[in-house]
C-alpha positions in Angstrom: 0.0 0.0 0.0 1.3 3.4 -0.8 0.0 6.9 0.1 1.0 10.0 -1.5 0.7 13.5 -0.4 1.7 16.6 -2.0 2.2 20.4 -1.1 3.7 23.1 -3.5 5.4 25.7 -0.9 7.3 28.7 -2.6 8.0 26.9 -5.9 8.8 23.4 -5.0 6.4 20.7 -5.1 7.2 18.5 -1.6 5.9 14.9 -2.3 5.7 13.0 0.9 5.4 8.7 0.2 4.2 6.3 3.0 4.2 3.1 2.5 5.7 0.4 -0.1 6.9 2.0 -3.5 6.6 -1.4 -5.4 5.9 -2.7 -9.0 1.9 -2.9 -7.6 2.1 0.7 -6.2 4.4 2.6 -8.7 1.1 2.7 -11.0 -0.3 5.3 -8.1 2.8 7.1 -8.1 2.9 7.8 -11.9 -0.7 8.8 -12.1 -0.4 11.2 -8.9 2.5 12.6 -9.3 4.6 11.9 -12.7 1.9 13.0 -15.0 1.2 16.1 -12.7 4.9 17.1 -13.0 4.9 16.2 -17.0 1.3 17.6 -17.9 2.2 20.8 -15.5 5.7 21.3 -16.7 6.9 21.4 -12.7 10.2 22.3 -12.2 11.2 21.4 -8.7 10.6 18.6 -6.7 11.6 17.1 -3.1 10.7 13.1 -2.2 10.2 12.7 1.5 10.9 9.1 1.7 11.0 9.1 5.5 7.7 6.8 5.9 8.7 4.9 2.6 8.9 1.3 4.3 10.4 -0.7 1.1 11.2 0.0 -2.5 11.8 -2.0 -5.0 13.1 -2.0 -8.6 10.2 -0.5 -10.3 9.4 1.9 -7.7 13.1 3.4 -8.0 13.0 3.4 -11.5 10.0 5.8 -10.9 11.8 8.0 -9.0 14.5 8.4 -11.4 11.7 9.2 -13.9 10.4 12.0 -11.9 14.4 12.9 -11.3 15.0 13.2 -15.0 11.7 14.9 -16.5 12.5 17.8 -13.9 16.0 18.1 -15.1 14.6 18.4 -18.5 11.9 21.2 -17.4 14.8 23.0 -16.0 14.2 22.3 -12.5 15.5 19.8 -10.1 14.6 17.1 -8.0 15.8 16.4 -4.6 15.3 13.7 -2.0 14.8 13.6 1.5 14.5 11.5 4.8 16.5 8.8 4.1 17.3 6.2 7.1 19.9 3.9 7.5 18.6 0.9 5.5 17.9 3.3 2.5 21.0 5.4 3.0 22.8 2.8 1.0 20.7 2.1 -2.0 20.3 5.6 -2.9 23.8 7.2 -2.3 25.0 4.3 -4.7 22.8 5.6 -7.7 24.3 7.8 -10.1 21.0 10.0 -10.5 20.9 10.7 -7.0 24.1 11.6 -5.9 24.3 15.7 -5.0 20.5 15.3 -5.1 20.2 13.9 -1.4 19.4 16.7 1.2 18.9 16.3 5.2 15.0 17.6 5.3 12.3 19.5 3.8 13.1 22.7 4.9 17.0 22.0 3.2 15.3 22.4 -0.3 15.2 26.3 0.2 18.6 26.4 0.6 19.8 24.0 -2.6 16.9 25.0 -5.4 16.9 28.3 -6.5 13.7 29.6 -7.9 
């Protein structure tokens, strides 16, 4: 089960994901939140991933998706509230790496609008 919500603050759309981000969830994800960022042309984009109990495959593969159509609007995507079991899986990612802030509230600091 997965449970999205969203809140656009000063220019930055803060996605918050609870839950499982699976290959049965990642459907939700795309339909919530990667057509909104595609059919809205949104720029700039944190993850809160803090509540995110497991990910799998298809459900990073997602969230590279979303990481690369805001880099092609221009913008830039940023993720947050990573704990020690994910700490790993996404600092070893290519797409990730100078994209991995310590909180919400750290966006204003590393997007500039």
């Amino acid at each position: 089960m997965l449970s999205i919500s969203y809140e656009f603050r000063k220019g930055i759309l803060f996605i918050r994901l609870i839950g499982e981000l699976t290959k049965d969830t990642s459907l939700q994800l795309k339909r919530e939140i990667i057509d909104m960022i595609e059919d809205n042309g949104i720029t700039n984009v944190v993850f809160n991933i803090s509540k995110l109990i497991f990910i799998d495959s298809t459900g990073m593969n997602n969230l590279i998706k979303s990481f690369e159509m805001c880099k092609k609007n221009n913008g830039s995507a940023l993720l947050c509230g990573l704990g020690k079991s994910t700490q790993m899986i996404f600092t070893n990612k290519d797409e990730f790496v100078g994209n991995i802030i310590d909180d919400e509230l750290s966006a204003f600091d590393k997007i500039v609008i």
